[in-house]
TORGULUM-618065 format. One record per residue (C-alpha): residue number from 1; x, y, z. Coordinates in steps of 0.5 Angstrom, whole numbers. Example, Ala and Ser with C-alpha at 12.3 -4.5 7.8 and 13.67 -1.06 7.14 Angstrom:
! residues 2
1|25|-9|16
2|27|-2|14
This chain:
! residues 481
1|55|-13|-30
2|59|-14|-22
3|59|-9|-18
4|66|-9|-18
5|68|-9|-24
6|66|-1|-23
7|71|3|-20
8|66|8|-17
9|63|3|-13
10|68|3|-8
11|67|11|-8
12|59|10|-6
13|59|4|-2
14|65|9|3
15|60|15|3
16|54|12|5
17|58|7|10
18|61|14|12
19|54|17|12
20|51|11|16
21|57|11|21
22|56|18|22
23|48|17|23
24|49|12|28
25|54|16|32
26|50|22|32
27|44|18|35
28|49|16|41
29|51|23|43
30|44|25|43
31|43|30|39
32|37|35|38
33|30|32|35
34|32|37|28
35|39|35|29
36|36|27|28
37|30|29|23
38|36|32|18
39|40|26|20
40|35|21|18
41|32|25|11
42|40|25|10
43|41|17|11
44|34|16|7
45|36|20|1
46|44|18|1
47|41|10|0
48|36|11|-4
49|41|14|-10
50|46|9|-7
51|40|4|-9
52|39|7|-16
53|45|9|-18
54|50|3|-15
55|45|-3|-15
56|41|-1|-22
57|34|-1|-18
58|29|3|-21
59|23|7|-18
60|18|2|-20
61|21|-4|-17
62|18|-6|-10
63|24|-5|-6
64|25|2|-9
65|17|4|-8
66|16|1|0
67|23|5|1
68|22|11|-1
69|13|11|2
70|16|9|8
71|21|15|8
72|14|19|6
73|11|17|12
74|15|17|18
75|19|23|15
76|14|27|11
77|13|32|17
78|18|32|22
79|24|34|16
80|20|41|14
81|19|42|21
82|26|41|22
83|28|45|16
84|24|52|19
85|19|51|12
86|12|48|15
87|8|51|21
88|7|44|24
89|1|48|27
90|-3|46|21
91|-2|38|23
92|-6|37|30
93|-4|32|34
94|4|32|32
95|8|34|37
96|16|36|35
97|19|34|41
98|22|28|44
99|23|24|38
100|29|22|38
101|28|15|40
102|23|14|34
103|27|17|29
104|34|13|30
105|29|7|29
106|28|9|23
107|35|12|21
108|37|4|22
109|31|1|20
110|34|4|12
111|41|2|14
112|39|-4|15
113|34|-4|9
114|39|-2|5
115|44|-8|7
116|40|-13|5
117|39|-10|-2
118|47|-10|-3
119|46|-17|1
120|41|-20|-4
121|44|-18|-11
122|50|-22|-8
123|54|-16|-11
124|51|-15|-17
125|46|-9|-21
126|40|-12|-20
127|37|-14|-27
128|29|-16|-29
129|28|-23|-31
130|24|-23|-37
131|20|-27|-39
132|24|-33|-43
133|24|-33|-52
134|18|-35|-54
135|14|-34|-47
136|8|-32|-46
137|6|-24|-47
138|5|-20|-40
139|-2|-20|-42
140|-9|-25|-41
141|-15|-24|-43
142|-18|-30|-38
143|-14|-25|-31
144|-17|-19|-34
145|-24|-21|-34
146|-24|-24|-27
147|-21|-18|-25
148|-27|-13|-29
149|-32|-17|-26
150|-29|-17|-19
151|-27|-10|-20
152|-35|-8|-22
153|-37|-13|-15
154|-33|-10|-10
155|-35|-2|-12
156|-43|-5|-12
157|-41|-8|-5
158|-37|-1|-4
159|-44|2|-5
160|-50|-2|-2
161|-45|-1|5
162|-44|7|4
163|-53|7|2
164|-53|1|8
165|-51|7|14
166|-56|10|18
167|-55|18|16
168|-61|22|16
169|-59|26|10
170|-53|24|6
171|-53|32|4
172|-50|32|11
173|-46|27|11
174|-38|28|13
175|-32|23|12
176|-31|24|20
177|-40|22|20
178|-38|17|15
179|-33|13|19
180|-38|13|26
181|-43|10|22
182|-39|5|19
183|-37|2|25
184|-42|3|29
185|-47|-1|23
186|-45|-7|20
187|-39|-6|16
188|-38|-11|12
189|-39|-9|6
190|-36|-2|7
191|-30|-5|7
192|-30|-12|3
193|-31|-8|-3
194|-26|-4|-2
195|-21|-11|-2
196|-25|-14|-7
197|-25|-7|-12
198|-17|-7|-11
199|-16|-14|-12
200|-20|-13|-19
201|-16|-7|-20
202|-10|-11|-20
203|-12|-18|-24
204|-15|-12|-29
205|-9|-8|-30
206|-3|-14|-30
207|-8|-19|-36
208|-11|-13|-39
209|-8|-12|-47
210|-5|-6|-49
211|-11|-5|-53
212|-16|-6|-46
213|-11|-1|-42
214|-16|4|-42
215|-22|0|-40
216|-17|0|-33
217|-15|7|-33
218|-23|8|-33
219|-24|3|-27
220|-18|7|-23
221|-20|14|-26
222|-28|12|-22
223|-25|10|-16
224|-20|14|-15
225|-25|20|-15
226|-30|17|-11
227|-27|15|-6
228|-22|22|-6
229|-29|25|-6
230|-31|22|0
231|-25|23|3
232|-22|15|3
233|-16|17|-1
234|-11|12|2
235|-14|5|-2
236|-15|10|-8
237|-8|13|-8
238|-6|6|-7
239|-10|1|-13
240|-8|8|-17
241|-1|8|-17
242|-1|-1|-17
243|-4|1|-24
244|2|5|-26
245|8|1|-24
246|3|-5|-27
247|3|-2|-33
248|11|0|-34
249|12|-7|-33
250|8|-9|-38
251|12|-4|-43
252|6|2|-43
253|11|8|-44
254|8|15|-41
255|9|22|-42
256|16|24|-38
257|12|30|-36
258|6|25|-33
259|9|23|-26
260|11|30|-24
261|3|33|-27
262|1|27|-21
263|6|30|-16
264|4|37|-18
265|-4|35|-17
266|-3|31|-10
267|1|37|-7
268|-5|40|-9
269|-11|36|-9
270|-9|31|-2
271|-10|38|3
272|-16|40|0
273|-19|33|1
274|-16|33|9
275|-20|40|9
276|-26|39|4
277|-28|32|6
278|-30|34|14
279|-36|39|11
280|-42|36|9
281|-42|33|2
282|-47|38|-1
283|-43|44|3
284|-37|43|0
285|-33|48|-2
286|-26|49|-7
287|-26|57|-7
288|-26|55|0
289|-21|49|1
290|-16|53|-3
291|-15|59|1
292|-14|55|7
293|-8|50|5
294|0|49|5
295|3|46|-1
296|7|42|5
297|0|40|8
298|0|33|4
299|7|31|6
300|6|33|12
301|-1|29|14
302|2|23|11
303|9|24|15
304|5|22|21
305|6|15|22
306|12|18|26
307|7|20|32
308|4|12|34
309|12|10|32
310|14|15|38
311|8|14|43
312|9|6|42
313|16|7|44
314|15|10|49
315|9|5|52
316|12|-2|50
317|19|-4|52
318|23|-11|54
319|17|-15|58
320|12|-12|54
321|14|-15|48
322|8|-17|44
323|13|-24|41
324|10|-25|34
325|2|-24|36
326|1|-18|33
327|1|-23|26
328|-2|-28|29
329|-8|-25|31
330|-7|-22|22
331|-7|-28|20
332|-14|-30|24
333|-17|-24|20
334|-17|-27|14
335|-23|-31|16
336|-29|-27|15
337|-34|-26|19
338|-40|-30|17
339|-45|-29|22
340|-52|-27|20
341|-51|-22|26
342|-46|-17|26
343|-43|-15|33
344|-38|-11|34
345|-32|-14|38
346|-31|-13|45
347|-24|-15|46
348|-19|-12|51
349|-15|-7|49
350|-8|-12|49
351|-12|-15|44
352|-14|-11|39
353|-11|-10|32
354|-6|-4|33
355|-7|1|30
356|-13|1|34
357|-9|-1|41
358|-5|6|40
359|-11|10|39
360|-15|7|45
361|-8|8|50
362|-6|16|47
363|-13|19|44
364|-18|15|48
365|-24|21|46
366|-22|19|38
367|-21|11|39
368|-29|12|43
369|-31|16|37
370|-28|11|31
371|-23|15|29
372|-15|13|29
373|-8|16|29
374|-5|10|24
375|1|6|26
376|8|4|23
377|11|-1|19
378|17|1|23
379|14|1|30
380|9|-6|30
381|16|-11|29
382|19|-7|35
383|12|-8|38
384|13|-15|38
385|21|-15|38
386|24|-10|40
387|30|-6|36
388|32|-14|34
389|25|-14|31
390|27|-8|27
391|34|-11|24
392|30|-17|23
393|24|-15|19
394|28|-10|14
395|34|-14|13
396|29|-20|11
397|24|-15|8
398|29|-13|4
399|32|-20|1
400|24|-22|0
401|23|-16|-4
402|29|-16|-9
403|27|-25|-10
404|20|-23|-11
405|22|-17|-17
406|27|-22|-20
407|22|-29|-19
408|15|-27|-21
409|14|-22|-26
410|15|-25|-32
411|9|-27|-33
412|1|-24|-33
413|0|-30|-27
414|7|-27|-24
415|5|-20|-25
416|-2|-20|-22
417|1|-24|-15
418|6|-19|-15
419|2|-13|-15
420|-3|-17|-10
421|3|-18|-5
422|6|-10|-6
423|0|-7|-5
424|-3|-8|2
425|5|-9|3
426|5|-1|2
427|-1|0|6
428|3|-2|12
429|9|3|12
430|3|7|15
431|-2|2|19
432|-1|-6|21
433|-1|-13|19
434|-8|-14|20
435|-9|-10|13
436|-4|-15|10
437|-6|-21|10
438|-13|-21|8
439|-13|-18|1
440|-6|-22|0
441|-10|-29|1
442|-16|-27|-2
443|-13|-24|-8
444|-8|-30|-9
445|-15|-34|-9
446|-18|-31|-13
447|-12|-31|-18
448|-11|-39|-17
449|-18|-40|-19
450|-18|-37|-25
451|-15|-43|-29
452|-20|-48|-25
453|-26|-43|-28
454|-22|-43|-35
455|-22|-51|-36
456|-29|-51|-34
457|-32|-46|-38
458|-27|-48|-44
459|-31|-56|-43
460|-38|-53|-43
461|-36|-49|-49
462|-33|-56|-53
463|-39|-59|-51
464|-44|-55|-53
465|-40|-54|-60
466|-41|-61|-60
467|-48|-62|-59
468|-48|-57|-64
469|-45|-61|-69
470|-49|-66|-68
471|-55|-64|-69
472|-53|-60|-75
473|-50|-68|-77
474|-57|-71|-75
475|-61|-66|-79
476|-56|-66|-86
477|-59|-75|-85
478|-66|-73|-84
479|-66|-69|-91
480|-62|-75|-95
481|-68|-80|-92
């Protein structure tokens, strides 16, 4: 269906061209930071039902999803803050003011974010391409064991790296501990089997069969309460939720109640982690952590990225502009490092990846302490461009996106390379790009080289079947002699 052939669409295309105009306005006359925060909670919420109702583009399609976690993440504070519903005291590091700079970055980035969506449906209501008459099921039994066995290597790489760190006891052992130690010792396998255990996860679920689903949800309910437990929830919430939408694709149908039980329980269960994960492991306590938390707590923390959007707003402007290194340097982390003798990187600051370079700038003691503040999906294209960095990547972001949903899931191989590229895609509306490209690369790899390892393993299996039947054919000779 067109989009004009549907008289309301004039109707909701005036309102939110009035609501982006009238945005845009108000940045210019400089209005309060409440003023702006509501302003941009207005904008985000006017596009995400312009986009779902006008443009057909439901929750779990990757445009929908990098939208509304990008809105969670720049505005999940500063809007009930606004709003006079949350004592912001419960968020250290967060300060209201002077954040108007970083909030009419965001509101343009979803005017524009939005346009490129109308721009890339040329129009038109956006639809899946399913796979043609005849073609293959979403599902591979080759993929879903690939995935099994990555996802069982990277949680052994996960433990021997946890085991590997220096504690004295683990009974004492804190997330803010945990960190310390990671960086300070040989990281590697900390961290690569956190990538390689989300790359299973999703070769898992996108070639599992619906029979062997459970097999999946056993993997994510493991490794979403592992890592919850030890205070990492970002990778769990992420290779959980990449689970769930790979599923829907797939056709799994869950409980209408299901996705607001998962809301109710992260509201819940996020701040008491925040709280629970900074005692030591064998002292933690629930009663404890309930008393002590605000439903708003979880929002609140994950709507932090505004914090290193506003301070890099503030440090980099024109002359300082990275002009592209900050991905080029990701593109160099895609190599691992090899060396028999880990050493920590001595670099300058200029150099280091940013979320680390914010930190070491604004909050010297937590970047000497190996702790960070995150960075922004908005803030790294103005780093490196400026405001025509913003318009840029969102616009293009935006048409990249609704190519890949109509292109590649049709498929368990489009389905896979899908889940591989969103989900290190969402983990950068909070950090950089430096935690893009690796598990991207990798993960694509791994899927490549499954067809190659199939091929193998069916030749050995015919020519063992051979050799077999050969063998049967000479004994059956001997017995006639």
């Amino acid at each position: 269906m067109r989009l004009q052939s549907n008289y309301l669409v004039p109707v909701f295309f005036g309102l939110w061209s009035c609501v982006a105009v009238i945005a845009i306005w108000q940045f210019q006359v400089r209005e309060s930071d409440a003023s702006a925060a509501l302003t941009a909670a207005i904008v985000l919420l006017t596009s995400l039902v312009f986009s779902k109702t006008v443009l057909g583009l439901s929750l779990d399609t990757a445009p929908m999803l990098y939208l509304a976690l990008s809105g969670l993440f720049h505005l999940g504070v500063v809007v009930p803050w606004a709003l006079g519903i949350y004592d912001i005291s419960h968020t250290p590091g967060f300060s209201p003011h002077g954040l108007s700079r970083a909030l009419a970055l965001i509101t343009y980035s979803i005017v524009v974010y939005q346009v490129g969506l109308f721009v890339a449906l040329g129009g038109g209501k956006y639809q899946w391409n399913v796979a043609p008459e005849g073609g293959q099921k979403l599902e591979n039994s080759g993929i879903f064991a690939a995935g099994s066995l990555l996802f069982l290597a990277g949680a052994g790489m996960f433990v021997i790296g946890l085991i590997q760190l220096e504690s004295i006891s683990y009974g004492r052992l804190t997330y803010s501990e945990t960190f310390r130690l990671r960086a300070e010792s040989d990281p590697r396998f900390f961290g690569t089997g956190v990538t390689v255990a989300f790359i299973g996860l999703c070769l898992t679920a996108a070639g599992a069969p619906r029979r062997l689903m459970r097999v999946t949800y056993l993997y994510v309910g493991i490794w979403l309460s592992t890592l919850f437990y030890l205070g990492f929830r970002c990778p769990a919430l992420t290779g959980a939720l990449l689970v769930y939408i790979v599923a829907l694709k797939k056709g799994i149908r869950f409980p209408k109640w299901g996705p607001w039980a998962a809301v109710g329980l992260l509201l819940v269960t996020v701040p008491i982690v925040r709280t629970v994960r900074e005692e030591p492991l064998g002292l933690q306590s629930l009663g404890t952590s309930l008393r002590e938390i605000n439903l708003l707590d979880g929002p609140a923390e994950m709507g932090s990225a505004i914090r290193p959007l506003a301070e890099t707003i503030d440090i980099i402007g024109p002359g300082t502009y990275r002009y592209g290194r900050t991905y080029l340097a990701a593109i160099r982390g895609i190599f691992p490092n090899l060396a028999l003798r880990w050493e920590a990187p001595t670099e300058s600051v200029d150099d280091l990846p940013p979320d680390h370079w914010i930190t070491a700038i604004v909050d010297p003691w937590s970047y000497k302490n190996h702790e960070g503040i995150g960075f922004s999906g908005v803030a790294e294209p103005y780093m490196n461009f400026g405001i025509a960095g913003v318009v840029v990547f969102f616009f293009v972001l935006a048409v990249l996106l609704v190519r890949l949903d109509q292109v590649s899931i049709r498929t368990p191989y489009g389905l896979a390379s899908w889940a591989l590229v969103i989900g290190p895609l969402l983990w950068t509306t909070r950090n950089d790009f430096a935690e893009f490209f690796r598990p991207v690369v990798w993960g694509l790899l791994c899927l490549a080289s499954i067809p190659a390892f199939s091929f193998g393993y069916n030749l050995i299996r015919r020519a063992a079947r051979r050799d077999v039947t050969n063998a049967k054919a000479r004994m059956r000779a001997v017995r006639r002699v």
